[in-house]
ROFI-7942 format. One record per residue (C-alpha): x, y, z. Coordinates in pm, 1 decimal, always signed. Example, Ala and Ser with C-alpha at 12.3 -4.5 7.8 and 13.67 -1.06 7.14 Angstrom:
R/X/Y/Z
R/+1230.0/-450.0/+780.0
R/+1367.0/-106.0/+714.0
//
This chain:
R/X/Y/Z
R/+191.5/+1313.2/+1357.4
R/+16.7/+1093.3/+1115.7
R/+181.5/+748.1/+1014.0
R/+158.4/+558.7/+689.3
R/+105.0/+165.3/+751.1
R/+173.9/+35.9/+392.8
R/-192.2/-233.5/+300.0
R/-241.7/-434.7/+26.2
R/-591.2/-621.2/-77.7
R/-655.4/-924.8/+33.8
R/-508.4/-1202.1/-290.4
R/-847.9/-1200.9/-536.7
R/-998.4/-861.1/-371.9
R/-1051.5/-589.6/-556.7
R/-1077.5/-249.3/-284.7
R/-1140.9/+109.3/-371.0
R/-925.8/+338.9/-259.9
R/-1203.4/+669.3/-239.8
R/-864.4/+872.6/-166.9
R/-713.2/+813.4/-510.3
R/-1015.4/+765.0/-703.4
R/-866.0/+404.5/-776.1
R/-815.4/+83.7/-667.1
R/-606.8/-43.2/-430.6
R/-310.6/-181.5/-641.2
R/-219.8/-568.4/-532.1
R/+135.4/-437.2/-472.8
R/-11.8/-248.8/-225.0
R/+51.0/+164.6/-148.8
R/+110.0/+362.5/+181.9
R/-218.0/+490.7/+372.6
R/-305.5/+654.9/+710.2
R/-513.1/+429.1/+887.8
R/-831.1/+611.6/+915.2
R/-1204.0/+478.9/+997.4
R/-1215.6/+414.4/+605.6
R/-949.5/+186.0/+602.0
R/-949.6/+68.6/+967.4
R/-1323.3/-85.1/+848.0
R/-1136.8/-222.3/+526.7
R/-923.5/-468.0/+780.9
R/-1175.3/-522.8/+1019.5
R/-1386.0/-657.4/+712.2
R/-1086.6/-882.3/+594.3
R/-1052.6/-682.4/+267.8
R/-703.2/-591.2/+295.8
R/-369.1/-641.2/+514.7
R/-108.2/-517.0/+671.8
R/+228.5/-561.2/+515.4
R/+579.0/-491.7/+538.9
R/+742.7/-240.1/+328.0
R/+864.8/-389.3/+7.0
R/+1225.1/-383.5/-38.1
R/+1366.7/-132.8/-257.0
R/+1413.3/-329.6/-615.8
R/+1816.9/-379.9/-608.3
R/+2000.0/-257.5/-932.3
R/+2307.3/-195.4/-1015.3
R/+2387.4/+209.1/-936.2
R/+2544.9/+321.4/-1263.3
R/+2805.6/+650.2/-1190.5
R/+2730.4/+916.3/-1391.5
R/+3003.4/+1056.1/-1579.4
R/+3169.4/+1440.6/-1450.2
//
């Protein structure tokens, strides 16, 4: 089973993401650790971070 470990770059870091063809955005995204991105925090590129909390808004009902 392969788990996602949600990263984000490192604050003025800019780090590919060769999965996405992108960037790594500075909010962060979901990755498998693999050699790529093991190397990445070995190298002090990116980190390790807590999942960012779901933005709270108010749940409208939708009408029947």
């Amino acid at each position: 089973m392969n788990t996602l470990t949600h990263i984000k770059p490192v604050e003025n870091r800019i780090v590919p993401d060769p999965y996405m063809n992108d960037a790594l955005p500075a909010e962060g995204r979901k990755v498998e650790l693999d050699q790529y991105w093991n190397r990445r925090l070995l190298d002090g590129d990116i980190t390790i971070v807590e999942e960012p909390a779901p933005k709270s808004g108010k749940a409208t009902k939708q009408p029947n």
